[in-house]
C-alpha positions as CSV (number, residue, x, y, z in Angstrom):
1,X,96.3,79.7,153.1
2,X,98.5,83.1,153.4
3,X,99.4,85.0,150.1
4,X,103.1,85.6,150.7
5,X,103.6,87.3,147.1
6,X,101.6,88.9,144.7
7,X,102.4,89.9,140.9
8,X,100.1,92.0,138.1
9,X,100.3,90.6,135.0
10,X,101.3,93.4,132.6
11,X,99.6,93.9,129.1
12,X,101.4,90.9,126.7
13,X,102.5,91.4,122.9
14,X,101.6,87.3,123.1
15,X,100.2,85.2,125.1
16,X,102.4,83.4,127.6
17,X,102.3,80.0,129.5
18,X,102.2,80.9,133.1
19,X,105.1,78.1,133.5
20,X,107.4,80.6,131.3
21,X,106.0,83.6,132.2
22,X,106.1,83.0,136.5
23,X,109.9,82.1,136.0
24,X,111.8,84.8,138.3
25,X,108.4,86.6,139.0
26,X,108.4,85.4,142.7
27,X,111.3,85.5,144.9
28,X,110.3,82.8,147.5
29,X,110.4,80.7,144.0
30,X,114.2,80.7,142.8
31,X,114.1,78.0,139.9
32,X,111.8,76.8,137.5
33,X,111.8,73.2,139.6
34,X,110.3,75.5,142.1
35,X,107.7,77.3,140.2
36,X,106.9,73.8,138.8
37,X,106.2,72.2,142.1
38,X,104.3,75.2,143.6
39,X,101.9,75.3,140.3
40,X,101.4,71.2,140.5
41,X,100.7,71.7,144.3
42,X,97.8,74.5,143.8
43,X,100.1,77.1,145.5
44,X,99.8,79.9,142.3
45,X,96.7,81.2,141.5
46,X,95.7,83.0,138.3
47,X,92.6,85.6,139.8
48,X,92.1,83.6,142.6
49,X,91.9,80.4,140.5
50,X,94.4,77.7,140.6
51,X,96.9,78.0,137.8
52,X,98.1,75.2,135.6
53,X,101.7,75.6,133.6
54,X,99.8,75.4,130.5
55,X,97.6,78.2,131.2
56,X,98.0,81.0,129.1
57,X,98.1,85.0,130.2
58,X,97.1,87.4,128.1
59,X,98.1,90.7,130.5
60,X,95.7,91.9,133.5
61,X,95.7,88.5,135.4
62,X,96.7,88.6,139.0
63,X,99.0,86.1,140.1
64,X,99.4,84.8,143.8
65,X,101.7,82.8,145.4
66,X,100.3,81.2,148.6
67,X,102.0,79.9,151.8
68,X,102.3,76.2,151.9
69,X,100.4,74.4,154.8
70,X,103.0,73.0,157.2
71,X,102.2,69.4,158.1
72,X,102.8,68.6,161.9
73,X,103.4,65.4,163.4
74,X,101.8,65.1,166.8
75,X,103.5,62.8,169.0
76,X,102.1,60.8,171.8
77,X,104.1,61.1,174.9
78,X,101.9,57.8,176.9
């Protein structure tokens, strides 16, 4: 899978969930539905691991948004 966005953590006062944190970090995402789905489906990764909304940042993670596969039908033309 492509990285189609990429984001450097700054240094936190707190930690953060990655859920509130990634929330207008990515364009391609525009709500938190979004975000929500791309984390569940293994499209954000926390330094190249995949993230989980409950995952706490701390400042100095990488975060990457990655393409999502596009499923093709193939249709038989017999």
């Amino acid at each position: 899978m492509d990285v189609i966005e990429e984001h450097k953590v700054p240094g936190l006062k707190e930690p953060t969930r990655l859920y509130d944190y990634a929330n207008g970090v990515f364009q391609a995402l525009p709500s938190r539905k979004s975000l929500k789905k791309a984390i569940s489906k293994g499209l954000v990764l926390v330094d190249n691991a995949k993230g989980i909304s409950g995952q706490f940042l701390k400042g100095g993670e990488v975060l990457q948004l990655l393409q999502e596969e596009v499923k093709t039908k193939t249709v038989s033309l017999d």
